[in-house]
RODO-2510 file (C-alpha; in nm, 4 decimals, decimal comma):
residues 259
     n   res          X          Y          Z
     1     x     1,3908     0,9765    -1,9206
     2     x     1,3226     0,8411    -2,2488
     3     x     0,9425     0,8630    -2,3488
     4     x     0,9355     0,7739    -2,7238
     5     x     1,0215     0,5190    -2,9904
     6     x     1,3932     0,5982    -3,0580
     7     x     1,5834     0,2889    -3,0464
     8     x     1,7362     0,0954    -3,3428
     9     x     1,9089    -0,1360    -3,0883
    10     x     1,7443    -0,3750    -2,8410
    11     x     2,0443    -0,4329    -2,6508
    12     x     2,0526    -0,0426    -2,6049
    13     x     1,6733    -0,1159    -2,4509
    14     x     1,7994    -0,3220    -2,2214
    15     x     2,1184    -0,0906    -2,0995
    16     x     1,9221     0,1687    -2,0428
    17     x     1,6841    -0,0053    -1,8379
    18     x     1,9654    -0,1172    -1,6456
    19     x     2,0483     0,2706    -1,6122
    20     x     1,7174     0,3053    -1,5129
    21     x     1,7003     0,5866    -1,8192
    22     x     1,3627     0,4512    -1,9222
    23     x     0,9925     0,5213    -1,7604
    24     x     0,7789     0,3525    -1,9651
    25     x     0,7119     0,0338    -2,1278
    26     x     1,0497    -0,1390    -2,2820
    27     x     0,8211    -0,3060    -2,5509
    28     x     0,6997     0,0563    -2,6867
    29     x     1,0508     0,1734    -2,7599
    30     x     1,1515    -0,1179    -3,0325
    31     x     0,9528    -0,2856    -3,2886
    32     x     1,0185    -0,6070    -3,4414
    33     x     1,1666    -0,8193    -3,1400
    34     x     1,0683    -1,0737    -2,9180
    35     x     0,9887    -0,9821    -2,5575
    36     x     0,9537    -1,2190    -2,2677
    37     x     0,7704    -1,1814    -1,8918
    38     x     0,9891    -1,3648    -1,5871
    39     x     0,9340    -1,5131    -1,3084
    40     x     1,1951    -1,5693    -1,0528
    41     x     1,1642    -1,8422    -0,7052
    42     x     1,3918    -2,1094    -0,4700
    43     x     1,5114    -2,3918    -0,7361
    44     x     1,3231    -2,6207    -0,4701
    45     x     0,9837    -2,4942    -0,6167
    46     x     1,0500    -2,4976    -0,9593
    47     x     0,9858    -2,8035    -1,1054
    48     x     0,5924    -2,7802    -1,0045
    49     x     0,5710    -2,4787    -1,1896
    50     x     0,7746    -2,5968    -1,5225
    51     x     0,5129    -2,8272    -1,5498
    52     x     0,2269    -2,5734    -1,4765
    53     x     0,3602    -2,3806    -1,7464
    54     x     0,3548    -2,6932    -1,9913
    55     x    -0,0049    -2,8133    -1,9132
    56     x    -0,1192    -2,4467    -1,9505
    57     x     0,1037    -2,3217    -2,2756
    58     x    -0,1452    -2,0342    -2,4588
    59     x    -0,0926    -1,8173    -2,1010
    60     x     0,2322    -1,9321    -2,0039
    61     x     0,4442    -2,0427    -2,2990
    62     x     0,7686    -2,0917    -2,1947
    63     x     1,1100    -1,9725    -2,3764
    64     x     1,3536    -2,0851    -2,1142
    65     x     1,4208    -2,1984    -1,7778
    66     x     1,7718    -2,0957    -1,6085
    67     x     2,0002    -2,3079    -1,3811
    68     x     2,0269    -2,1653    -1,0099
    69     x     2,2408    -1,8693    -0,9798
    70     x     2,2017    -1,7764    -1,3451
    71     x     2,1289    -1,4274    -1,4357
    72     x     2,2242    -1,4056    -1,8186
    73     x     2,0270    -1,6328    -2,1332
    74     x     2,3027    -1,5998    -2,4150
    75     x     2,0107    -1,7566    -2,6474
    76     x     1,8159    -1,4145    -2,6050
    77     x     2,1146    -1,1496    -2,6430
    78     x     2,4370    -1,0416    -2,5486
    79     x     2,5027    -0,9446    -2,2104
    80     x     2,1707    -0,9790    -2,0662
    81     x     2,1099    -0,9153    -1,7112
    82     x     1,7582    -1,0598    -1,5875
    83     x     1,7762    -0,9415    -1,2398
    84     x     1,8180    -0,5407    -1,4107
    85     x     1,7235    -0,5410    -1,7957
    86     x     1,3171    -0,5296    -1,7590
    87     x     1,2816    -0,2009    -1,5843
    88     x     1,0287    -0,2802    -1,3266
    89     x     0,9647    -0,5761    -1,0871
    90     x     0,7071    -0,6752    -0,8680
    91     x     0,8133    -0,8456    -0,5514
    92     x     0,5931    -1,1282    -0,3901
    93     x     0,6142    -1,2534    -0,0224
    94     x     0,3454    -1,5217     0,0671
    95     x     0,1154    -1,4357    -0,1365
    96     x     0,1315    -1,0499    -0,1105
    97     x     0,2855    -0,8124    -0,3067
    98     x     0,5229    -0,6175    -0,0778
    99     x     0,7064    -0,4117    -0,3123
   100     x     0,7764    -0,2882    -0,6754
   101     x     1,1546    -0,2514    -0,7671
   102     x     1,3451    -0,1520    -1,0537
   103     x     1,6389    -0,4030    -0,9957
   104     x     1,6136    -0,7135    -0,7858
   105     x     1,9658    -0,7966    -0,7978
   106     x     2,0105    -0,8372    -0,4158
   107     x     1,7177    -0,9970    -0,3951
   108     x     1,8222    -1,2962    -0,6278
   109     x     2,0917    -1,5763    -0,5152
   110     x     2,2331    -1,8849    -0,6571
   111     x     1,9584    -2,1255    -0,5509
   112     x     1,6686    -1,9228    -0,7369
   113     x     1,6187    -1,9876    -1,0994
   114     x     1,4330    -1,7962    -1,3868
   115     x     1,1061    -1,8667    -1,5808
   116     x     1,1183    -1,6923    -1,9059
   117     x     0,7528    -1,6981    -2,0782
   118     x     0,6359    -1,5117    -2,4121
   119     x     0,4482    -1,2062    -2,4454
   120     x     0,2378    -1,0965    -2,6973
   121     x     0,3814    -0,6989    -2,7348
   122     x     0,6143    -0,9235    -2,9093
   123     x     0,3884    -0,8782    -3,2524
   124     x     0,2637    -0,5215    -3,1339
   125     x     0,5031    -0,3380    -3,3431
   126     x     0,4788    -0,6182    -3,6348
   127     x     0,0979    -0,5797    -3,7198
   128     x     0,1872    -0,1845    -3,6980
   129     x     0,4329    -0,2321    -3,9615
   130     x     0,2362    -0,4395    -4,1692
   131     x    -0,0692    -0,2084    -4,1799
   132     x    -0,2765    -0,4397    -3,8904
   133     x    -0,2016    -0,1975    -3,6016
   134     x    -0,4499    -0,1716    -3,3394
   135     x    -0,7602     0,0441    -3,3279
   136     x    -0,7082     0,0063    -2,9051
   137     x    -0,5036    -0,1511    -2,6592
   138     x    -0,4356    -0,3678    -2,5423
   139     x    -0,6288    -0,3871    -2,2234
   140     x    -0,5958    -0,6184    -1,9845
   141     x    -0,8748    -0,7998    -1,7920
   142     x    -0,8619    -1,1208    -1,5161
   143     x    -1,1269    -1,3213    -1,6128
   144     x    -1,3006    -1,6145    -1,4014
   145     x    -1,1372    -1,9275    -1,6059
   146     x    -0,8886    -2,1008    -1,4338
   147     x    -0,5492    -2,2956    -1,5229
   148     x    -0,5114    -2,5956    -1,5013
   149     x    -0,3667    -2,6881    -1,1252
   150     x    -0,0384    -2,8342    -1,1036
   151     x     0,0837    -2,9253    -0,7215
   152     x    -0,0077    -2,5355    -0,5406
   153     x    -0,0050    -2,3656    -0,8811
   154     x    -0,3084    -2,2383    -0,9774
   155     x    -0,4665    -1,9149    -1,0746
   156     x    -0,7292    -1,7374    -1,3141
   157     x    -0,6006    -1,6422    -1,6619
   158     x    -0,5761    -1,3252    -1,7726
   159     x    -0,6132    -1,1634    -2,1178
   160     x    -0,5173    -0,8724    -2,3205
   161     x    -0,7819    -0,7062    -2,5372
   162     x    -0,6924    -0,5055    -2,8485
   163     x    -0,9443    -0,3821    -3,1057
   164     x    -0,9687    -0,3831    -3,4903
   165     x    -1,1054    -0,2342    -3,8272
   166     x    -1,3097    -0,5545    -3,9392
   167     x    -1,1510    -0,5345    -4,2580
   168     x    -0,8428    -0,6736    -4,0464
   169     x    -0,9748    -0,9085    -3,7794
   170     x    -0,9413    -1,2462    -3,9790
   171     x    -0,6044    -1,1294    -4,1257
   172     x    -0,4347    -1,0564    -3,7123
   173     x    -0,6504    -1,3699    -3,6056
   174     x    -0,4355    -1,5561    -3,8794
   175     x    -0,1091    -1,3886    -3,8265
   176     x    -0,0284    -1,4200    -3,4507
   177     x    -0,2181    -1,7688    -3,4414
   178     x     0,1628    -1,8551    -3,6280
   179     x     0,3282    -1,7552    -3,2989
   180     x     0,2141    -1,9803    -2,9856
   181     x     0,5334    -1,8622    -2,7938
   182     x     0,3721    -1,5303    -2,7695
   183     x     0,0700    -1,6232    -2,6654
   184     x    -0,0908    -1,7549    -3,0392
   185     x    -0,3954    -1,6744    -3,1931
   186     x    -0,6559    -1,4590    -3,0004
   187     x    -0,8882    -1,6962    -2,7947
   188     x    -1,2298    -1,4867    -2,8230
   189     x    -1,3512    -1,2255    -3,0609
   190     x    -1,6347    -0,9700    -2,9124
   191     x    -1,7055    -1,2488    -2,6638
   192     x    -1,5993    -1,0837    -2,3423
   193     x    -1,8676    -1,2846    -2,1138
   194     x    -1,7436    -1,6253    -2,3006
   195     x    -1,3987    -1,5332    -2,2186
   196     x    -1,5003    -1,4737    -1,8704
   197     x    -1,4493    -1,1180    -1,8435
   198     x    -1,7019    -1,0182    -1,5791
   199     x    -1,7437    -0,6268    -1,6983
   200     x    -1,6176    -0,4991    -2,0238
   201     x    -1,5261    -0,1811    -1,7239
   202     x    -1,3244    -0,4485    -1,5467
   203     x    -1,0055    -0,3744    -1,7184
   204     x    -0,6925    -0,3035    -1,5330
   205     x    -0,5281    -0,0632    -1,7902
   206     x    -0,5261     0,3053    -1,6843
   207     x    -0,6211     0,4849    -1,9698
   208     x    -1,0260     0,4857    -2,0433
   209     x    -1,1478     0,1762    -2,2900
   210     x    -1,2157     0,4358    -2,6232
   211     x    -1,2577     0,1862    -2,9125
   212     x    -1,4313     0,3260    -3,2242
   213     x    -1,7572     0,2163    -3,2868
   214     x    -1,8452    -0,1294    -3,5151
   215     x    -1,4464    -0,2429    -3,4077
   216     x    -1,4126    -0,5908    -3,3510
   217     x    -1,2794    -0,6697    -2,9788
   218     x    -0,9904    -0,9362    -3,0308
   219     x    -0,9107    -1,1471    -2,6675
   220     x    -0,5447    -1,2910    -2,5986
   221     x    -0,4314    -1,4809    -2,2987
   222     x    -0,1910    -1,2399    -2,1018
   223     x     0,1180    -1,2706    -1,9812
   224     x     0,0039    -1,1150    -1,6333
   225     x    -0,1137    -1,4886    -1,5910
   226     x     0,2333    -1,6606    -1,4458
   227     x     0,2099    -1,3404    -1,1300
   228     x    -0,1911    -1,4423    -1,0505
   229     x    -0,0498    -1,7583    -1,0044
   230     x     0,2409    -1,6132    -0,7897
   231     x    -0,0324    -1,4794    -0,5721
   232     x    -0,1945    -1,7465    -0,4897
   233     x     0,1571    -1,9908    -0,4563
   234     x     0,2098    -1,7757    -0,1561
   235     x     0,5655    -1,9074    -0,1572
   236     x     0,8307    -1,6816     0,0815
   237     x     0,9683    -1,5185    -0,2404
   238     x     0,8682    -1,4904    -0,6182
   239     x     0,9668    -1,2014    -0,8471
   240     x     0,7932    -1,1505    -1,1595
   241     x     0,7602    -0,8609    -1,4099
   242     x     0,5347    -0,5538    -1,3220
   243     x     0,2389    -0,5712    -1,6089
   244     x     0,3439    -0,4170    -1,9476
   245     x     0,7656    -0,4815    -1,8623
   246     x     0,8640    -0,7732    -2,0543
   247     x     1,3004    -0,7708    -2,1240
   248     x     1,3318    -0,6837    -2,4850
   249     x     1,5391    -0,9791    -2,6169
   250     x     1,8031    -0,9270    -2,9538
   251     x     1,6373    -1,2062    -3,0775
   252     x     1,3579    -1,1382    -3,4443
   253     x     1,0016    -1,1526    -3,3215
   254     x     0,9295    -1,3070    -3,7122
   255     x     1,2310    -1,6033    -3,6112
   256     x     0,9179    -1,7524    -3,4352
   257     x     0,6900    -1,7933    -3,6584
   258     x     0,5097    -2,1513    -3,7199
   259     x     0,3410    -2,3147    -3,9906
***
């Protein structure tokens, strides 16, 4: 089991996730690379949800959509698997989650197809790097705003807290606001009622909330979003990413950026 930062490689990420050699987030073991959440379902239901994805774009920007039957995305690495590279999978059935599985491969077949959305642990390891690491987090909270419906998609959007020295609030604010495909700039700053968080205790992380006293409490929309929505879609089948497993892709987390 590998518990600690020791890749150089992100395709080695992804093989041993495959392997199922790895217990803990993907994201945490390799800095510097874009990851991406999924979200697998019957072709037949797919174009409603393309275009939920494009009216709501800060929690659900999307990277790529697959044709039916596909299960690699050359454009995000060699060799990639989607139905075994994330690690962990949540299974959905009508609107329940019936399972959690660390390869779906017999669940998938060559009429479903494969939403690939951005995540924000894609900068994680960046701001560490460039001395903007996190004080906390992130956290993640459902708050009480909602998409914007398309056809039966529709859902509450989730965020991701992290917290910072004040000395580098404005600084992160400006830096990941140049990456909208992983979520952008944060959407609320010590505002957790405006973002719709109900109790700052609401949080669905497992370890205790302990950020340092006078931190500022920076709010991005979560990639946890696209399986709310898969809850409430209640189609037969949808398989999305279990929080905190996005596929590490070979592709630079900086390639993104925007002016």
């Amino acid at each position: 089991m590998t518990t600690a930062t020791s890749y150089t490689d992100p395709y080695q990420v992804r093989l041993d996730c495959r392997a199922n050699k790895i217990k803990v987030f993907p994201s945490t073991l390799i800095s510097g690379y874009l990851c991406v959440n999924i979200v697998m379902m019957h072709k037949d239901y797919a174009e409603d949800f393309q275009k939920f994805c494009e009216e709501n774009p800060v929690p659900c920007p999307l990277l790529g959509v697959t044709k039916p039957g596909q299960i690699d995305f050359p454009e995000f690495g060699e060799d990639i698997n989607l139905c075994t590279d994330l690690g962990s999978y949540d299974i959905i059935e009508h609107g329940e989650t019936t399972g959690t599985r660390e390869e779906v491969s017999d669940l998938f077949h060559d009429e479903m197809v494969t939403f690939l959305i951005g995540s924000s642990v894609s900068f994680d390891g960046l701001l560490k790097e460039k001395g903007m690491g996190p004080s906390f987090g992130p956290a993640v909270y459902v708050t009480d705003k909602d998409c914007t419906p398309v056809g039966r998609y529709s859902g509450k959007i989730a965020v991701t807290m992290r917290s910072f020295d004040p000395s580098l609030t404005e600084k992160v604010s400006e830096y990941t606001s140049h990456f909208p495909k992983c979520h952008g700039a944060p959407i609320g700053k010590n505002n957790w009622q405006e973002v719709g968080i109900a109790s700052e205790d609401s949080h669905l992380t497992v370890d205790p909330l302990t950020v340092p006293d006078g931190h500022d409490k920076l709010y991005w929309a979560c990639g946890i979003t696209p399986s709310l929505v898969a809850l409430e879609a209640k189609l037969p089948l949808m398989i999305v990413h279990t929080s905190g497993y996005a596929m590490v892709t070979s592709v630079k987390t900086e390639s993104l950026y925007e002016n």
